[in-house]
N, C-alpha and C positions, 0 to 999 in steps of 0.2 A: 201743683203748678200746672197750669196749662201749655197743651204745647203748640208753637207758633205756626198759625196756618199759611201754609205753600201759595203764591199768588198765580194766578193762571198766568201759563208759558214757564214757566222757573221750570230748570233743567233739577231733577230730582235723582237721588239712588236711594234702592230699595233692597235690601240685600246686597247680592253681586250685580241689581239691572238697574241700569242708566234709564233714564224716561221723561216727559214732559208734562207738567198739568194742563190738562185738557179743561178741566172746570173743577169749582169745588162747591158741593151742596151743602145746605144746613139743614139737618129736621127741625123742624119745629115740633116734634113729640116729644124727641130727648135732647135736642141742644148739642146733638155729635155733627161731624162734621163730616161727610162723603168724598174723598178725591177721587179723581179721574184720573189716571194715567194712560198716558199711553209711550210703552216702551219698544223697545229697538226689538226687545225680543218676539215683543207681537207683532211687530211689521214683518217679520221673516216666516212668523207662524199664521199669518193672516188671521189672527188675531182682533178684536174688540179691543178698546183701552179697558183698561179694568179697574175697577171700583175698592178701595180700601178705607174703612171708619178711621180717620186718624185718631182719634183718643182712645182705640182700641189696639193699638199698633203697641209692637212691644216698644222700650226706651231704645233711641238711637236707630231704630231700625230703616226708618224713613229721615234721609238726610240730604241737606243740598249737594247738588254736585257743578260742573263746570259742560260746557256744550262741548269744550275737547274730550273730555269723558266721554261723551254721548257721540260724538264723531268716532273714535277711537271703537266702541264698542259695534257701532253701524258699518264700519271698517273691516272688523274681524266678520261680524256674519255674513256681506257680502262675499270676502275672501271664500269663506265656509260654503258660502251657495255656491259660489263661480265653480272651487273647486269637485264640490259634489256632481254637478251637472256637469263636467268634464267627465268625472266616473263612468257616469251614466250613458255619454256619447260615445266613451271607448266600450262599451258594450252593446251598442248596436253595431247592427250587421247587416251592410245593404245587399237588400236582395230584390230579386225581380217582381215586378209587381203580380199579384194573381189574376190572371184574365178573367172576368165575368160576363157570361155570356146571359146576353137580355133577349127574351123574346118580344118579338113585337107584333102587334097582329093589326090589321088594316080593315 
């Protein structure tokens, strides 16, 4: 049985990642099918969408999902950036700037 191919924009899950078709190719050498995703978790990792053969995919593993999903997940890794970059801010330490003295010659 073959399995039903994702139309471009359908909200997809992949695993545990939420994500969107970006496009889907066909080869023409073997008749497999190319998706394009591109998930929440590569917007956070700046990231490419990334490419998986659907008729290579194990069963169930590539399934539809809902854009509340996909909100929901885009929700938490913001959360996760905001809060890392706070970390990050309480660990600088202002200090004075270091003077650089420039010669100049005329």
């Amino acid at each position: 049985m073959s399995k039903p191919i994702p139309q471009i924009g359908s909200v997809v899950r992949f695993g545990v990642w939420n994500g969107v078709v970006m496009d889907v190719f066909e080869s023409t050498t073997s008749n497999k099918h190319i998706v394009q995703i591109m998930f929440a978790k590569n917007i956070y990792k700046r990231q490419p969408a990334e490419l998986h053969i659907l008729e290579d995919l194990a069963e169930g593993l590539l399934l539809p999902s809902k854009k509340d999903a996909l909100k929901e997940e885009l929700a938490r890794y913001n959360s996760s950036a905001l809060a890392e970059a706070d970390q990050l801010l309480e660990k600088a330490v202002d200090q004075e700037p270091i003077p650089v003295e420039v010669e100049v010659h005329v």
